[in-house]
mmCIF file of the N, C-alpha and C atoms, coordinates in Angstrom:
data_MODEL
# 
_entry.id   MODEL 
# 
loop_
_atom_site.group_PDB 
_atom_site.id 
_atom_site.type_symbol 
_atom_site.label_atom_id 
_atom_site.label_alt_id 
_atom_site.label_comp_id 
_atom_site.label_asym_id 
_atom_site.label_entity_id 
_atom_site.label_seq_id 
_atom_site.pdbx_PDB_ins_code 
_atom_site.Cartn_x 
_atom_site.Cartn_y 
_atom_site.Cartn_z 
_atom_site.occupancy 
_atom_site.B_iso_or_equiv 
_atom_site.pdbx_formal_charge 
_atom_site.auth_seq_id 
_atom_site.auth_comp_id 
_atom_site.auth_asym_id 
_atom_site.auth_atom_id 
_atom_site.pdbx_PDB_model_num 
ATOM 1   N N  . UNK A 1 1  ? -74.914 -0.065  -32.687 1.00 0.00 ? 1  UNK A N  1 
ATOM 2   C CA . UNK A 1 1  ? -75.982 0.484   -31.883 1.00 0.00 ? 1  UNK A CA 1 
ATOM 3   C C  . UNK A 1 1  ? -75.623 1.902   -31.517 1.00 0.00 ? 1  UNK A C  1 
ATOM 4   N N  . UNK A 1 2  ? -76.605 2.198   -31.422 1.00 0.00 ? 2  UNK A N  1 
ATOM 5   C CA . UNK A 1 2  ? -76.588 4.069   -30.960 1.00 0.00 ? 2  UNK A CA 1 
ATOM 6   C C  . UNK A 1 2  ? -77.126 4.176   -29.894 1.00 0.00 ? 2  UNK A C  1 
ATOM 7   N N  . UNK A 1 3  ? -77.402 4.697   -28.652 1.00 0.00 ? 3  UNK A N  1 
ATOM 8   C CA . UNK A 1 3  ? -78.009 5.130   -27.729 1.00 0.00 ? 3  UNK A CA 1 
ATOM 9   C C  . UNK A 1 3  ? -77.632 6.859   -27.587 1.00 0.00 ? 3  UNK A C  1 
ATOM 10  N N  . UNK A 1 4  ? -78.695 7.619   -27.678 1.00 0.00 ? 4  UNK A N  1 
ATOM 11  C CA . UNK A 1 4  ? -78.368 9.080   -27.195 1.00 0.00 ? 4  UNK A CA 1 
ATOM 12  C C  . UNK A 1 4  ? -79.941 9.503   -27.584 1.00 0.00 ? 4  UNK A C  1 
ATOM 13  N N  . UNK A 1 5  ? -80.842 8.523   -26.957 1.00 0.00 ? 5  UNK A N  1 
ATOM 14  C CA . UNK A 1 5  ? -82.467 9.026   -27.114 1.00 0.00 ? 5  UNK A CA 1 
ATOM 15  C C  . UNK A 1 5  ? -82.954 10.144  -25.370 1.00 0.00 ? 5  UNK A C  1 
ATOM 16  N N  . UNK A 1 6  ? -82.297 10.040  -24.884 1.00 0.00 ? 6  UNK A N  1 
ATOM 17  C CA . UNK A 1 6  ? -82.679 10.277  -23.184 1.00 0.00 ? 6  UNK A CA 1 
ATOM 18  C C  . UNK A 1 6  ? -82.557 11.772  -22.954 1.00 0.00 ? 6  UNK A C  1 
ATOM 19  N N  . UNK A 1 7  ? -83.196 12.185  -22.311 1.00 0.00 ? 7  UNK A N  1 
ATOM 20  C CA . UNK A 1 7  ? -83.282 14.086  -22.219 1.00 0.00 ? 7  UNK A CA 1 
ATOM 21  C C  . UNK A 1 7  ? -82.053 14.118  -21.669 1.00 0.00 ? 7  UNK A C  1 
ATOM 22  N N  . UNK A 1 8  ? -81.817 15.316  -22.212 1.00 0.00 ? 8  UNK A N  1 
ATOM 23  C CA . UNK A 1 8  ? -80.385 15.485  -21.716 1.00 0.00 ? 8  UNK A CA 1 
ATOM 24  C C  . UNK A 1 8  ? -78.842 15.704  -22.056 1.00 0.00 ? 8  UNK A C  1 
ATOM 25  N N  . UNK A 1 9  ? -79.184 13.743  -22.947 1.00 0.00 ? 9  UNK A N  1 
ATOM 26  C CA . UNK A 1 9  ? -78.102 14.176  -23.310 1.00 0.00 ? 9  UNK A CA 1 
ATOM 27  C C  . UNK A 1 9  ? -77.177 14.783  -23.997 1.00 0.00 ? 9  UNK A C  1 
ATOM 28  N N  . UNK A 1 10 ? -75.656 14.896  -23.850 1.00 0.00 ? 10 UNK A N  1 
ATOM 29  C CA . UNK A 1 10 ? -74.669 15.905  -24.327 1.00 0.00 ? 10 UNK A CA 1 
ATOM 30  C C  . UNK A 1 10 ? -73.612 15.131  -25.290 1.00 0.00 ? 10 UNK A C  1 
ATOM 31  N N  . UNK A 1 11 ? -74.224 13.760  -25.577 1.00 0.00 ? 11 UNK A N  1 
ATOM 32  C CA . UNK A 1 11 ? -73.050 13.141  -26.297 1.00 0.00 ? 11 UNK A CA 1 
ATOM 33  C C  . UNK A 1 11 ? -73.719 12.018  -27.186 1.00 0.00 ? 11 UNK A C  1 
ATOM 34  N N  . UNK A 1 12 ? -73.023 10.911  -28.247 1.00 0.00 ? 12 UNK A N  1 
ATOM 35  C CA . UNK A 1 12 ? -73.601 9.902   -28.456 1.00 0.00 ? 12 UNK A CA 1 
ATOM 36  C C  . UNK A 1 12 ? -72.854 8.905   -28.018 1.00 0.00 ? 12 UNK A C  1 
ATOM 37  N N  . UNK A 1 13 ? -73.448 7.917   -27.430 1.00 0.00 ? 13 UNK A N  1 
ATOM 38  C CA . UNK A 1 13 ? -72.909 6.729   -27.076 1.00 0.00 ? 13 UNK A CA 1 
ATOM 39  C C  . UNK A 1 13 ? -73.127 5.453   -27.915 1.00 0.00 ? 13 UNK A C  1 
ATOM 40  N N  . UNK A 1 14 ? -72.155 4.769   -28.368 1.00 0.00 ? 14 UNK A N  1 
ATOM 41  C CA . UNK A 1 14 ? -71.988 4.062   -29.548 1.00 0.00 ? 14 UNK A CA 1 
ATOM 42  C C  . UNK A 1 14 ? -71.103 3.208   -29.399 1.00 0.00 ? 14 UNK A C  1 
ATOM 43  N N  . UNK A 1 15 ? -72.037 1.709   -29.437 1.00 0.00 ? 15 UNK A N  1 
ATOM 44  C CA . UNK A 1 15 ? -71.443 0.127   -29.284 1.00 0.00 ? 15 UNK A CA 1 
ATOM 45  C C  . UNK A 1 15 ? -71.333 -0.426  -30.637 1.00 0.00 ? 15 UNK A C  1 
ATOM 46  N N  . UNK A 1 16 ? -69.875 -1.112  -30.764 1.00 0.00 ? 16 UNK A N  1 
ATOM 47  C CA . UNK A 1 16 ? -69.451 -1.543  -31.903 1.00 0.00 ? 16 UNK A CA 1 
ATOM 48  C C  . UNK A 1 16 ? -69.546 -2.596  -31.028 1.00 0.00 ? 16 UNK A C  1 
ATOM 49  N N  . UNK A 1 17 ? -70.201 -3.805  -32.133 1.00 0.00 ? 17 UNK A N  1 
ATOM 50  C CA . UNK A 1 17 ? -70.025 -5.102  -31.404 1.00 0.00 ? 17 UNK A CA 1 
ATOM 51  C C  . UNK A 1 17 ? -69.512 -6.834  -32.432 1.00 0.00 ? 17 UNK A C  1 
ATOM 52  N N  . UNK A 1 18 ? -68.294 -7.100  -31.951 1.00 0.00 ? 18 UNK A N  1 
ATOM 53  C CA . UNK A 1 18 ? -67.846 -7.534  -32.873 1.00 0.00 ? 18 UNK A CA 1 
ATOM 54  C C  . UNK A 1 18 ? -68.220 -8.990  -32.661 1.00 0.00 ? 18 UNK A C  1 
ATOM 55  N N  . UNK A 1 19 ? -68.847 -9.470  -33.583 1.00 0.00 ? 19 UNK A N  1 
ATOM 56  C CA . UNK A 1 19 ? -70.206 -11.294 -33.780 1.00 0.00 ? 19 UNK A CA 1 
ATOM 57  C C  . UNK A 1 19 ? -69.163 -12.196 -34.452 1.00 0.00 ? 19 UNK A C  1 
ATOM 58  N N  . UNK A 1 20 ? -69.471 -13.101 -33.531 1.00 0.00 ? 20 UNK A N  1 
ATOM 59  C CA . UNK A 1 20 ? -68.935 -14.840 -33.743 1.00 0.00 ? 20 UNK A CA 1 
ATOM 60  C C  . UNK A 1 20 ? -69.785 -15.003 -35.441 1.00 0.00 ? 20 UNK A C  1 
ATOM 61  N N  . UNK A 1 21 ? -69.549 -15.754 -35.759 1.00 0.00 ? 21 UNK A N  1 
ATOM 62  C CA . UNK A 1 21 ? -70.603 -16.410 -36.975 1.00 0.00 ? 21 UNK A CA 1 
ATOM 63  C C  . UNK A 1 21 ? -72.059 -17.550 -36.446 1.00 0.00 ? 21 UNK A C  1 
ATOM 64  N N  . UNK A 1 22 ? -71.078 -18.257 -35.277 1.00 0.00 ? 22 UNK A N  1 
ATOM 65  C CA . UNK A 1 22 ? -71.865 -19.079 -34.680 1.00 0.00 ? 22 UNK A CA 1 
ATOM 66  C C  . UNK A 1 22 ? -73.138 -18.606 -33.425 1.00 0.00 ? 22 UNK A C  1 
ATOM 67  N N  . UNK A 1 23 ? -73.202 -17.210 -33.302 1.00 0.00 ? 23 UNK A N  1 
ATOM 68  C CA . UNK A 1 23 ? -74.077 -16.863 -31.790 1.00 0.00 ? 23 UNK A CA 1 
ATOM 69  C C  . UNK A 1 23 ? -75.274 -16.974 -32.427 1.00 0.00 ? 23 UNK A C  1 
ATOM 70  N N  . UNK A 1 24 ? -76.228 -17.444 -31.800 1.00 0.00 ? 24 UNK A N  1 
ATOM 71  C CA . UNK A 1 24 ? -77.141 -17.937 -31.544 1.00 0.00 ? 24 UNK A CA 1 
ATOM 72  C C  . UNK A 1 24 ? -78.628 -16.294 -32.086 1.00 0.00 ? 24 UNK A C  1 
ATOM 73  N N  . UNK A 1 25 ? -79.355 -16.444 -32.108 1.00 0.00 ? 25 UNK A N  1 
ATOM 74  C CA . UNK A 1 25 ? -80.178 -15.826 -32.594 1.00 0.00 ? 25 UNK A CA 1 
ATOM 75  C C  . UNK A 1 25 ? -80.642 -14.901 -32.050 1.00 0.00 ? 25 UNK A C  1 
ATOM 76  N N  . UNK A 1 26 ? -80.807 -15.277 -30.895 1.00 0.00 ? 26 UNK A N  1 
ATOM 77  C CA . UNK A 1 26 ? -81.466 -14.034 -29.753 1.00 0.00 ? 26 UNK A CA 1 
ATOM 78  C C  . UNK A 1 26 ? -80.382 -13.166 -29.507 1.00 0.00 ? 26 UNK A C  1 
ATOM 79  N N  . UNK A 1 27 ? -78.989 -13.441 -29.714 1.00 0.00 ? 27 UNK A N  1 
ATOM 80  C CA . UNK A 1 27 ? -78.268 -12.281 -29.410 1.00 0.00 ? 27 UNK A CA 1 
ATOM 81  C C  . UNK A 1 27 ? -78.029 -11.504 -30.892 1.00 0.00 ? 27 UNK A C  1 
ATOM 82  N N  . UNK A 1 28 ? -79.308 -11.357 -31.401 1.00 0.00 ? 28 UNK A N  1 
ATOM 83  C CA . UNK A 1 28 ? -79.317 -10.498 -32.182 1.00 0.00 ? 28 UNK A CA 1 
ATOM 84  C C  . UNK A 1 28 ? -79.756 -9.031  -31.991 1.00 0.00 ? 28 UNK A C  1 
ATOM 85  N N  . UNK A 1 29 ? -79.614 -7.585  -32.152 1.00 0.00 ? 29 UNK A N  1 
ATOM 86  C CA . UNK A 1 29 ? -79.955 -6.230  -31.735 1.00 0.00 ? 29 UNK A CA 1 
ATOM 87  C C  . UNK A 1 29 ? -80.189 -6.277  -30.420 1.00 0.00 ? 29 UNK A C  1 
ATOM 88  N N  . UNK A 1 30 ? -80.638 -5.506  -29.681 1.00 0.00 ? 30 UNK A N  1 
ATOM 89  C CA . UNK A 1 30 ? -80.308 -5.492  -28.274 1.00 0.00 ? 30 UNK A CA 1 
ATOM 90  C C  . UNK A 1 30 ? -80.009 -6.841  -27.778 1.00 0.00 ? 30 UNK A C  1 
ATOM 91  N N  . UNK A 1 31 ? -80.278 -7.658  -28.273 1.00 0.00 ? 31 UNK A N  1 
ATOM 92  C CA . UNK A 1 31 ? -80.127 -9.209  -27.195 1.00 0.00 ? 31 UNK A CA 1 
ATOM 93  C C  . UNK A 1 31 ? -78.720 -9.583  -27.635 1.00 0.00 ? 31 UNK A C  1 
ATOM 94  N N  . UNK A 1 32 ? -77.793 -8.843  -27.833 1.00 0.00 ? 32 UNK A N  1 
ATOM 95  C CA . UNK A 1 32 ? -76.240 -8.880  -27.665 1.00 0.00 ? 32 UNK A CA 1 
ATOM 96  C C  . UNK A 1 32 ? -75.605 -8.772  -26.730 1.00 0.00 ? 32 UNK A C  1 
ATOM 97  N N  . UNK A 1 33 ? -76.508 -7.980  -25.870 1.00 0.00 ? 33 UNK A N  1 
ATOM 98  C CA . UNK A 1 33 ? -76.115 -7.690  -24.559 1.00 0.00 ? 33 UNK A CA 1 
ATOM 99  C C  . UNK A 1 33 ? -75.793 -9.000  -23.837 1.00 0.00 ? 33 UNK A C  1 
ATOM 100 N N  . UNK A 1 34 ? -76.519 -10.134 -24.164 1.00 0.00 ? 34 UNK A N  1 
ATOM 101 C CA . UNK A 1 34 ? -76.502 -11.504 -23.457 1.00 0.00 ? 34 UNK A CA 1 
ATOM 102 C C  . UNK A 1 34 ? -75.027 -11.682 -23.951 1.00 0.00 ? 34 UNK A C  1 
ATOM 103 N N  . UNK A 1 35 ? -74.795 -11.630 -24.530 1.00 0.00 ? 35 UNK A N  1 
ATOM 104 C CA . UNK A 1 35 ? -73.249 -12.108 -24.779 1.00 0.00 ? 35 UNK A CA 1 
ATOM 105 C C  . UNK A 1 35 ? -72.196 -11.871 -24.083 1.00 0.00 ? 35 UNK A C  1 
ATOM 106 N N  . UNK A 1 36 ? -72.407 -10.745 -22.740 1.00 0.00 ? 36 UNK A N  1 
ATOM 107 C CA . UNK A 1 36 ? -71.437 -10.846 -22.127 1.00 0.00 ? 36 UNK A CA 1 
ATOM 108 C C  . UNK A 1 36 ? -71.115 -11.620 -21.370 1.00 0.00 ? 36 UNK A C  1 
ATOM 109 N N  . UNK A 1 37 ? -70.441 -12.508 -21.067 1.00 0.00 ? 37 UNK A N  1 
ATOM 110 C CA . UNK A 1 37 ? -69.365 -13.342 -20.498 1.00 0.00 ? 37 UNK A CA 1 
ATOM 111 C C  . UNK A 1 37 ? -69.678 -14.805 -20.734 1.00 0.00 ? 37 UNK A C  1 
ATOM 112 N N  . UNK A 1 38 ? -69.659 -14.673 -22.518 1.00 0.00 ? 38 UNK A N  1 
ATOM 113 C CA . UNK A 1 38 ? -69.791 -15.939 -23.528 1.00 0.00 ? 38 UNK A CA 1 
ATOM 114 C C  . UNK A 1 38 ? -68.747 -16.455 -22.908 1.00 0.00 ? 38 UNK A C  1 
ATOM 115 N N  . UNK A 1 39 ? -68.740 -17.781 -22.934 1.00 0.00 ? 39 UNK A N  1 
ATOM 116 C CA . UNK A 1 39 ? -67.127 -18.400 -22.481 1.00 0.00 ? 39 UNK A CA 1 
ATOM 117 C C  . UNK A 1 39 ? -66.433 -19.022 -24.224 1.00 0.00 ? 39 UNK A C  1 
ATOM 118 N N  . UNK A 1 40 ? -67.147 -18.045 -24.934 1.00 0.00 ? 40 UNK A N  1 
ATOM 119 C CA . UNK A 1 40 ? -66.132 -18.087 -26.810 1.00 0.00 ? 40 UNK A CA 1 
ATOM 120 C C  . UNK A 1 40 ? -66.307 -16.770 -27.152 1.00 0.00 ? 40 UNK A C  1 
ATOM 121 N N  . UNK A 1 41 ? -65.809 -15.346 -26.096 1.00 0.00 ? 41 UNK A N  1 
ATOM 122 C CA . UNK A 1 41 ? -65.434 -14.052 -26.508 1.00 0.00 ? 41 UNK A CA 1 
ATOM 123 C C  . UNK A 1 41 ? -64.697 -14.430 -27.973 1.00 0.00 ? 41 UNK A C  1 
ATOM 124 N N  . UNK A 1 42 ? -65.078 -12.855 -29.163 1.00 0.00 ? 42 UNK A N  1 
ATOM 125 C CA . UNK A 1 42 ? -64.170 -13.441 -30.180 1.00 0.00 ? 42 UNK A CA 1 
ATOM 126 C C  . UNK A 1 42 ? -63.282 -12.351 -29.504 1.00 0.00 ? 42 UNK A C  1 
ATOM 127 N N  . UNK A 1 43 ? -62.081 -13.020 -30.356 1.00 0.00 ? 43 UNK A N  1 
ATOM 128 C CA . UNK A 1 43 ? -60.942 -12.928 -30.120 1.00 0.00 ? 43 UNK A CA 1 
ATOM 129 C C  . UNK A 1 43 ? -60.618 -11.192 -30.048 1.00 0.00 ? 43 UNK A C  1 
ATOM 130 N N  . UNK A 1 44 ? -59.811 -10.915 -28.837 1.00 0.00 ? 44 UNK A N  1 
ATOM 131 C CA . UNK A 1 44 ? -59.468 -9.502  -28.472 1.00 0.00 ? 44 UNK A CA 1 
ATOM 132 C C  . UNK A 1 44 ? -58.462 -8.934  -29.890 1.00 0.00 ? 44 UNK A C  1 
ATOM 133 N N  . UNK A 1 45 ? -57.711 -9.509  -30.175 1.00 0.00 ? 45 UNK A N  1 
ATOM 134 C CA . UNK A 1 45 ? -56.820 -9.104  -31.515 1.00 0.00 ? 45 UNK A CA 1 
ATOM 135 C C  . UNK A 1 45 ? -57.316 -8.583  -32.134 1.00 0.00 ? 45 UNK A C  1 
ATOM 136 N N  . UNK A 1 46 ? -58.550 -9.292  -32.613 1.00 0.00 ? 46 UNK A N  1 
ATOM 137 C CA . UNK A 1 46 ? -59.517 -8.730  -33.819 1.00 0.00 ? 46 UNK A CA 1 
ATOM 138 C C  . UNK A 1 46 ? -60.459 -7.674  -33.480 1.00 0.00 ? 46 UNK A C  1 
ATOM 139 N N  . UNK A 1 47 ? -60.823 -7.870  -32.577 1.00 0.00 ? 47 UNK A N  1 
ATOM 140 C CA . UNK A 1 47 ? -61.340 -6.443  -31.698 1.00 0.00 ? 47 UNK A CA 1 
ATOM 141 C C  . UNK A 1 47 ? -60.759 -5.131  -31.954 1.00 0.00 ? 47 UNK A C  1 
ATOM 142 N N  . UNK A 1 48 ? -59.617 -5.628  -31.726 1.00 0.00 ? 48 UNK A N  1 
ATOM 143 C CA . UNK A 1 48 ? -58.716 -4.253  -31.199 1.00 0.00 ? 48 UNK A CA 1 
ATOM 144 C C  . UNK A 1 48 ? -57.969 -3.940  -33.246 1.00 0.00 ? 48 UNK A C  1 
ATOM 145 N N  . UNK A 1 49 ? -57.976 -4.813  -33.778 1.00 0.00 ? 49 UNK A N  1 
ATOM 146 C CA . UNK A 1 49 ? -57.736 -4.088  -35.079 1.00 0.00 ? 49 UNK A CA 1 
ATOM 147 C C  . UNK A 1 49 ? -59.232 -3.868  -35.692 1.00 0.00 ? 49 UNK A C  1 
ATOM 148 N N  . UNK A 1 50 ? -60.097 -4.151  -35.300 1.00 0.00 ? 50 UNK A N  1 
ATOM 149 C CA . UNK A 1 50 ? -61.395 -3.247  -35.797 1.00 0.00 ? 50 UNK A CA 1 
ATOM 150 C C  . UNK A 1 50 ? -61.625 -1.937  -35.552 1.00 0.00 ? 50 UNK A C  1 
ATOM 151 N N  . UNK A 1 51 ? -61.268 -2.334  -34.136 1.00 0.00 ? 51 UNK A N  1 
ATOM 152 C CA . UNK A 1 51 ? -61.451 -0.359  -33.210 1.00 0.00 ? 51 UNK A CA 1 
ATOM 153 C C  . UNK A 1 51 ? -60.342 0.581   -33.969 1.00 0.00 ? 51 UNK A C  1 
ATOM 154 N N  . UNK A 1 52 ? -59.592 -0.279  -34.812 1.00 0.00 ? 52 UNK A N  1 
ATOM 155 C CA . UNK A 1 52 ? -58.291 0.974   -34.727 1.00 0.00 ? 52 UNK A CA 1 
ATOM 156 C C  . UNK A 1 52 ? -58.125 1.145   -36.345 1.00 0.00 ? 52 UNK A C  1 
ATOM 157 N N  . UNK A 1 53 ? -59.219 0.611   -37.186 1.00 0.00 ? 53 UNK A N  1 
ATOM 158 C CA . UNK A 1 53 ? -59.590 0.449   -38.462 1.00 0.00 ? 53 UNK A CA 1 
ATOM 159 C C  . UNK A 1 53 ? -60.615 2.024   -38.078 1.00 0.00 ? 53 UNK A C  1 
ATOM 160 N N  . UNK A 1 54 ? -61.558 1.383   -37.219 1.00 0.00 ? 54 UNK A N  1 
ATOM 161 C CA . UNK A 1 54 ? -62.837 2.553   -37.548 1.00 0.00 ? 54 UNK A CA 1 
ATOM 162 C C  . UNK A 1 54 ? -62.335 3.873   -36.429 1.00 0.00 ? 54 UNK A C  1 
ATOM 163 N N  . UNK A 1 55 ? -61.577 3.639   -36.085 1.00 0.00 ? 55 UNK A N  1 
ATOM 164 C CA . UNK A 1 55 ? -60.841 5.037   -35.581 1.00 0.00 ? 55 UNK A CA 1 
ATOM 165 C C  . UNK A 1 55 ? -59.513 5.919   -36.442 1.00 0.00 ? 55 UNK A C  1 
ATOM 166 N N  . UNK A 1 56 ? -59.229 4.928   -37.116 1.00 0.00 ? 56 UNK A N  1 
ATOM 167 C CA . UNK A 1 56 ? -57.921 5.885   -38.485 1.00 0.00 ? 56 UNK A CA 1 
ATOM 168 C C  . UNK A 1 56 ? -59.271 6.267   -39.267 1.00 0.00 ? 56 UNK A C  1 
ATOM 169 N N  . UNK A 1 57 ? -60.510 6.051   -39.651 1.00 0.00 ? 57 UNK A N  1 
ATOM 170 C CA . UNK A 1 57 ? -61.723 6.133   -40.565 1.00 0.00 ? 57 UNK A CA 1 
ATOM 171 C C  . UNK A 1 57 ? -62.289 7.477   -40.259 1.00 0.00 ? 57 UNK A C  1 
ATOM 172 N N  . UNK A 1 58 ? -62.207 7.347   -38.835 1.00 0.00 ? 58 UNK A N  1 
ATOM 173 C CA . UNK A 1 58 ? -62.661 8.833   -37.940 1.00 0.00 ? 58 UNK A CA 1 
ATOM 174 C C  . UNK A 1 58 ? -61.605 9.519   -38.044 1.00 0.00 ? 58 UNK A C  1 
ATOM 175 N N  . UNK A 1 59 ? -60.424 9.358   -37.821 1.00 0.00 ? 59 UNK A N  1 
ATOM 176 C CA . UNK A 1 59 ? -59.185 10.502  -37.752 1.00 0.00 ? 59 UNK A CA 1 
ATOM 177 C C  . UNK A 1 59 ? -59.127 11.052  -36.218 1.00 0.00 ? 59 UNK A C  1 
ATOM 178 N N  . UNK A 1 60 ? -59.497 9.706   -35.906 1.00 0.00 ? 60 UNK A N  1 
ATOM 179 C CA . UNK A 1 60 ? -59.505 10.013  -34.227 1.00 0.00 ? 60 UNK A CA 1 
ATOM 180 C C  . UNK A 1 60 ? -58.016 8.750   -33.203 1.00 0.00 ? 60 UNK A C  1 
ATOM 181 N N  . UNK A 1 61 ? -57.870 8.831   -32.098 1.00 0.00 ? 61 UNK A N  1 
ATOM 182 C CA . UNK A 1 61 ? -56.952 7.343   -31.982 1.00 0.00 ? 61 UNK A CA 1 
ATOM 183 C C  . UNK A 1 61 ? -58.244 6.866   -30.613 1.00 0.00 ? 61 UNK A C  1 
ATOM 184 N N  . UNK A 1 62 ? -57.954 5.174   -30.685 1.00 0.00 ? 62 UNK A N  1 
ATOM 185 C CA . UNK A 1 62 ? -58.969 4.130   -30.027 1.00 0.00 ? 62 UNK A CA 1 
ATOM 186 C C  . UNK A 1 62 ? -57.967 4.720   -28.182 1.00 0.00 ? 62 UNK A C  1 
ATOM 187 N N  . UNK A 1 63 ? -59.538 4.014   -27.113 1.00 0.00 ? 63 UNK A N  1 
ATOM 188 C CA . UNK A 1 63 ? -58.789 4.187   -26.003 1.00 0.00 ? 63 UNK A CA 1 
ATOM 189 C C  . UNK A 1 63 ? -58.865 2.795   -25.400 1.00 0.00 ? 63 UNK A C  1 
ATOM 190 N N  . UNK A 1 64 ? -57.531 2.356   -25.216 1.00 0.00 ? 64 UNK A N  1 
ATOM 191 C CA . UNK A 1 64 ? -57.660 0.657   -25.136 1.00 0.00 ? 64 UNK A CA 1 
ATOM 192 C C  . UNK A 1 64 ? -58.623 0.088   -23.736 1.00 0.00 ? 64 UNK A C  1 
ATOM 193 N N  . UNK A 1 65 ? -58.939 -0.688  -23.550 1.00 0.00 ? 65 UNK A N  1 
ATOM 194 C CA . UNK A 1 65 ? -59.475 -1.198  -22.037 1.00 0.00 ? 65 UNK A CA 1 
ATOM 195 C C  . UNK A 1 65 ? -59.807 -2.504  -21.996 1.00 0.00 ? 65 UNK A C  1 
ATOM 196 N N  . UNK A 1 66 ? -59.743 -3.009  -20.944 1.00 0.00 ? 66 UNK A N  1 
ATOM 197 C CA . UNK A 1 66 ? -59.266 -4.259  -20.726 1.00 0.00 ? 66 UNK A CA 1 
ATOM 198 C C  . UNK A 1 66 ? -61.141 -5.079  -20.623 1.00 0.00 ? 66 UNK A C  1 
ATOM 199 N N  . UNK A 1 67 ? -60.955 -5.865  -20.239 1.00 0.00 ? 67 UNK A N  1 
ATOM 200 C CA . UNK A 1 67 ? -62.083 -6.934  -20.347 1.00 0.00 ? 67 UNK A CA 1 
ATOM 201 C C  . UNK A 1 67 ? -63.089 -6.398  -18.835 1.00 0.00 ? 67 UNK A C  1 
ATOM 202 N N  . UNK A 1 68 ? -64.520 -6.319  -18.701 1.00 0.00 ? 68 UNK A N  1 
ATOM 203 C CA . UNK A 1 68 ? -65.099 -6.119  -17.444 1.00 0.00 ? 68 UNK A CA 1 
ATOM 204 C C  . UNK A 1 68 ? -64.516 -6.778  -16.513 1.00 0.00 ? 68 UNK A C  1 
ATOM 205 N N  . UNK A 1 69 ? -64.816 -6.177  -15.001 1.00 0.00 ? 69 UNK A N  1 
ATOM 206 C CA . UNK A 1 69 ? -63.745 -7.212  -14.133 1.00 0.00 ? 69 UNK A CA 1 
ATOM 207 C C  . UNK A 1 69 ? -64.968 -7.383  -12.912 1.00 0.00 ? 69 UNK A C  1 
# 
């Protein structure tokens, strides 16, 4: 997803969102958002070697952060 439609802005903001096989239908394009605080998050490991796949891709480094609190 992309968001940077809004007057103004100075940047793009950009959600990588990493899908179970099993989620359910509606959390498909924006309705992913429902997925936060699935009680079957996939797994942070794999997360975090995705982010750091598509950040050596960019030639940029990932900035780690922990789970919403």
């Amino acid at each position: 997803m992309q968001f940077a439609e809004g007057d103004g802005f100075q940047h793009v903001h950009v959600h990588f969102v990493a899908r179970s096989d099993d989620w359910p239908p509606a959390w498909k394009g924006p309705g992913v958002f429902s997925a936060f605080g699935a009680d079957d998050p996939v797994d942070t490991g794999k997360v975090t070697e995705i982010m750091e796949a598509v950040a050596a891709h960019l030639g940029t480094e990932t900035t780690p952060v922990g789970p919403p609190t």
